[in-house]
C-alpha positions as semicolon CSV with decimal commas, in nm:
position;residue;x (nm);y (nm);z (nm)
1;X;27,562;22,984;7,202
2;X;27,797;22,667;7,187
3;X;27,556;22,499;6,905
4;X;27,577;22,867;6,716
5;X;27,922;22,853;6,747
6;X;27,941;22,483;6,588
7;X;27,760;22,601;6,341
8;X;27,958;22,877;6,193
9;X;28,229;22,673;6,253
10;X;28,075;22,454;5,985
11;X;27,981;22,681;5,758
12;X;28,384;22,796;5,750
13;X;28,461;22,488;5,691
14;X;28,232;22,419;5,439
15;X;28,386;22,766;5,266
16;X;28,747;22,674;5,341
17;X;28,684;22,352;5,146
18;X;28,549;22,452;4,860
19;X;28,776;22,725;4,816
20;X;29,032;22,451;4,821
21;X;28,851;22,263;4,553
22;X;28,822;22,560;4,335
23;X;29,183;22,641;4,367
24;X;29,323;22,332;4,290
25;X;29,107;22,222;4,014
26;X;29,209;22,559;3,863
27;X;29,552;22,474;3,898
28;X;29,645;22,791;4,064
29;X;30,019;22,880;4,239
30;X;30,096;22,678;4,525
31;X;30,132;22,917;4,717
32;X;29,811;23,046;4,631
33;X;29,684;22,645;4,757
34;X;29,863;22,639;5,028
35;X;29,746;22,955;5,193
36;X;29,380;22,807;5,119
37;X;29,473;22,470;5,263
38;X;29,601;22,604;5,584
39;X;29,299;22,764;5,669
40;X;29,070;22,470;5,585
41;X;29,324;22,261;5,842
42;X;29,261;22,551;6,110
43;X;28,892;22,557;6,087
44;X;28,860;22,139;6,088
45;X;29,067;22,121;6,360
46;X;28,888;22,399;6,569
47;X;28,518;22,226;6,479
48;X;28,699;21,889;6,586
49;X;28,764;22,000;6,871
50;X;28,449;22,140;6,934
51;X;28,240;21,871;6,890
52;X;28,462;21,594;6,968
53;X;28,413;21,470;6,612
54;X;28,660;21,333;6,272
55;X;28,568;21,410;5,959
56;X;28,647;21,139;5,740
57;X;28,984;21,143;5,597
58;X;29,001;21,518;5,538
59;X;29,296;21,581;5,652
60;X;29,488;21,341;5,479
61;X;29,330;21,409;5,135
62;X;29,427;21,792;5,202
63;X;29,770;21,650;5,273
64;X;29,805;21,458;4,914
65;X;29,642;21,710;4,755
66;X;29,924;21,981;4,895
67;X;30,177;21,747;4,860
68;X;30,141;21,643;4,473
69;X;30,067;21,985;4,392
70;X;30,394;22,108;4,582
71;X;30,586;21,798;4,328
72;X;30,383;21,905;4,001
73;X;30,176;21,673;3,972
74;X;29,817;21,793;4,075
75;X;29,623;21,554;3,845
76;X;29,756;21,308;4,110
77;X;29,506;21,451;4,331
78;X;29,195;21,483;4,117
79;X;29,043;21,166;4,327
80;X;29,115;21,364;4,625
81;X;28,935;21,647;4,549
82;X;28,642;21,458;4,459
83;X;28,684;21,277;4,803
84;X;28,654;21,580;4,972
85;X;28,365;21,690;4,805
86;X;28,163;21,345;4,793
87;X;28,276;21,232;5,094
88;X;28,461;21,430;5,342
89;X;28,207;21,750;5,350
90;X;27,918;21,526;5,415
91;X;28,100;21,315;5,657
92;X;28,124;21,665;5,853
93;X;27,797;21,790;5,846
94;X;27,640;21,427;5,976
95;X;27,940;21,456;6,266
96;X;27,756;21,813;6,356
97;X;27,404;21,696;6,324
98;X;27,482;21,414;6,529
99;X;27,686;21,632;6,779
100;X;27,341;21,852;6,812
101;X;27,110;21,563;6,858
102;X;27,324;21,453;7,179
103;X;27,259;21,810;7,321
104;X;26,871;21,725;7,265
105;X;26,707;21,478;7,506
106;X;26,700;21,129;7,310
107;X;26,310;21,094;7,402
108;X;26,266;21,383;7,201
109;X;26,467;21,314;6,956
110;X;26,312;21,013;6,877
111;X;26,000;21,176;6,890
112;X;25,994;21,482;6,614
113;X;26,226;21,247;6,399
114;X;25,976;21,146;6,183
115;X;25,803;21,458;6,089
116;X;26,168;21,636;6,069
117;X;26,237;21,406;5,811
118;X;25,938;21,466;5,637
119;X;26,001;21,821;5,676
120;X;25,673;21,873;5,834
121;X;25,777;22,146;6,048
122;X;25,415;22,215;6,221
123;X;25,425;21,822;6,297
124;X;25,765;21,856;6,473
125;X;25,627;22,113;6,718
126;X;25,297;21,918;6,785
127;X;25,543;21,589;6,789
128;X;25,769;21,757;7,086
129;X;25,514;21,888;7,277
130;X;25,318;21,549;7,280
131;X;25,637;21,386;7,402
132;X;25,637;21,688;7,687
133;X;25,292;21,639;7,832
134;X;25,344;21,222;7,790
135;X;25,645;21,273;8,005
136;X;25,440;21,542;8,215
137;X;25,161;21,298;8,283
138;X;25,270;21,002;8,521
139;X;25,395;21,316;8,780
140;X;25,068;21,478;8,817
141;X;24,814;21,365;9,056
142;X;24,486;21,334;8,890
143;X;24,145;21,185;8,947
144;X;24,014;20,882;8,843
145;X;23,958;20,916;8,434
146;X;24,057;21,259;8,433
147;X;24,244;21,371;8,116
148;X;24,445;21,702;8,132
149;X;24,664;21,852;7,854
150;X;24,823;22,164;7,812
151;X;24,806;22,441;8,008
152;X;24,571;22,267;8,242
153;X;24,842;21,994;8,331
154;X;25,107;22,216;8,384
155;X;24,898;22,390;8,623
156;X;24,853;22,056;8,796
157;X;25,182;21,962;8,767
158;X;25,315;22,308;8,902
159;X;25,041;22,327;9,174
160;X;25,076;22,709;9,349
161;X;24,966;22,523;9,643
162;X;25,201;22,293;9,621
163;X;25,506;22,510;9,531
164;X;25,619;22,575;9,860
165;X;25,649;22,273;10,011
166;X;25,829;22,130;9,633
167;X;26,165;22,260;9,729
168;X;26,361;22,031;9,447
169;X;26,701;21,902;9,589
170;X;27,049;22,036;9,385
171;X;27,072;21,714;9,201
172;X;26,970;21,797;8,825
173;X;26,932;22,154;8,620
174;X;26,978;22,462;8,794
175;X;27,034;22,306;9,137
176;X;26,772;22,345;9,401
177;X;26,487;22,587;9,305
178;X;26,332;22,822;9,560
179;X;25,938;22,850;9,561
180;X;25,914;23,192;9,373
181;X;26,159;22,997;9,097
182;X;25,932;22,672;9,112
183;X;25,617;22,950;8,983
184;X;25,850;23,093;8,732
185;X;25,889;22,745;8,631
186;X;25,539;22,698;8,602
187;X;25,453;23,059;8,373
188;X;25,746;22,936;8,146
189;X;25,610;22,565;8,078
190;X;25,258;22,688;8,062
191;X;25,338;22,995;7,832
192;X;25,554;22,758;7,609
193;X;25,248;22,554;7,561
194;X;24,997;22,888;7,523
195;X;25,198;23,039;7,272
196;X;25,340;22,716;7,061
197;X;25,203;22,374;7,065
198;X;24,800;22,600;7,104
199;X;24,929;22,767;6,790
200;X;24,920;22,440;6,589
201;X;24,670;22,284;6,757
202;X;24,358;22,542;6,608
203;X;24,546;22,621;6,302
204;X;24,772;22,546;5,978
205;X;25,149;22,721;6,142
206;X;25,394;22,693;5,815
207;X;25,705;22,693;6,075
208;X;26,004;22,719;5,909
209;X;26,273;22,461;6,002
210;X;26,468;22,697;6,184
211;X;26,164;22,818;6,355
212;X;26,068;22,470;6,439
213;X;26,430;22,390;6,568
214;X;26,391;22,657;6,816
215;X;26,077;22,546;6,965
216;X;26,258;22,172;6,958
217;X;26,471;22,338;7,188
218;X;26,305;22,518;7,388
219;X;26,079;22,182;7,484
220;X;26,416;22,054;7,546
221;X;26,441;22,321;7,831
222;X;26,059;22,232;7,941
223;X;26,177;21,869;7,974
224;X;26,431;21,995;8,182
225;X;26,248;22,165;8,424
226;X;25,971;21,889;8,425
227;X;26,273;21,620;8,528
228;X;26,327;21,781;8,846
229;X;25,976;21,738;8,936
230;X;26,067;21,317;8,967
């Protein structure tokens, strides 16, 4: 919910801005700016505060551009509403992609970054789930020359025989995990794989980037659960 959250937030502040822009390049009461102003202020500072960010020098260009307007002279300010258009609004939506990426493990992040920008959204899932089953592979026992993927190496990984003697200490997510957790662990992995990265694997999936954002983070919970296994 806290990424949602950021982004509405965004997408306020996006709205507050350009309502700002609008109203001052139409020269309207300043009263009328003002108003707008203060609620472009409120919803900066709130996404500031949420994601720990700055956005350029927003605030300060909202400050000439109230302040010349309040003396008359809002032509003054016709470089600072182009600021906050060219600059300042971009400068906020990098600070909120970046903020997501840190909530994303950087492996995978560095993995699906190449197909994301290519917008090949099919590639991103097969790209994450690669990076899963790479990081899946050096802590499952196999046999000389054996290759497992998929569902097959979860199982191995998540061995029911194994499961419960693998009580996982607290350190890490979710804090120690009880047997009947550790195979609940297992179903979730394995189904993420079954249903997903399968999916893409035997046919042409046109994912649509938020689709392929969702599975992003839901291997970012499968990492998770696989980094308690070290």
């Amino acid at each position: 919910m806290l990424s949602l959250e950021v982004h509405r937030e965004l997408a306020a502040l996006v709205g507050a801005i350009n309502r700002v822009i609008a109203a001052a390049t139409e020269r309207v009461p300043i009263e009328e700016l003002e108003l707008r102003i203060a609620a472009a202020r409120t919803s900066e500072r709130k996404l500031e505060a949420m994601t720990g960010s700055t956005f350029g020098l927003m605030g300060r260009h909202l400050g000439f551009l109230e302040r010349n307007h309040r003396r008359g002279h809002p032509e003054s300010s016709d470089g600072d509403i182009a600021d906050l258009r060219d600059r300042d609004l971009p400068a906020a939506v990098e600070a909120v992609t970046k903020w997501t990426e840190r909530l994303l493990d950087p492996g995978l992040v560095a993995a699906i970054a190449r197909t994301w920008e290519a917008q090949d959204y099919d590639g991103v899932v097969r790209d994450a789930f690669n990076e899963l089953e790479a990081r899946m592979k050096p802590l499952a026992t196999t046999n000389a020359g054996e290759q497992l993927f998929g569902r097959r190496l979860v199982n191995r990984l998540f061995d029911p025989a194994q499961l419960p003697a693998m009580m996982l200490g607290e350190q890490g997510f979710m804090g120690q995990l009880a047997p009947n957790q550790l195979a609940a662990a297992r179903e979730f992995v394995g189904g993420a794989f079954g249903l997903f990265r399968n999916t893409t694997a035997h046919r042409a999936m046109p994912y649509a980037r938020d689709e392929a954002a969702d599975v992003v983070h839901l291997v970012n919970l499968c990492l998770r659960l696989v980094e308690k296994m070290r």
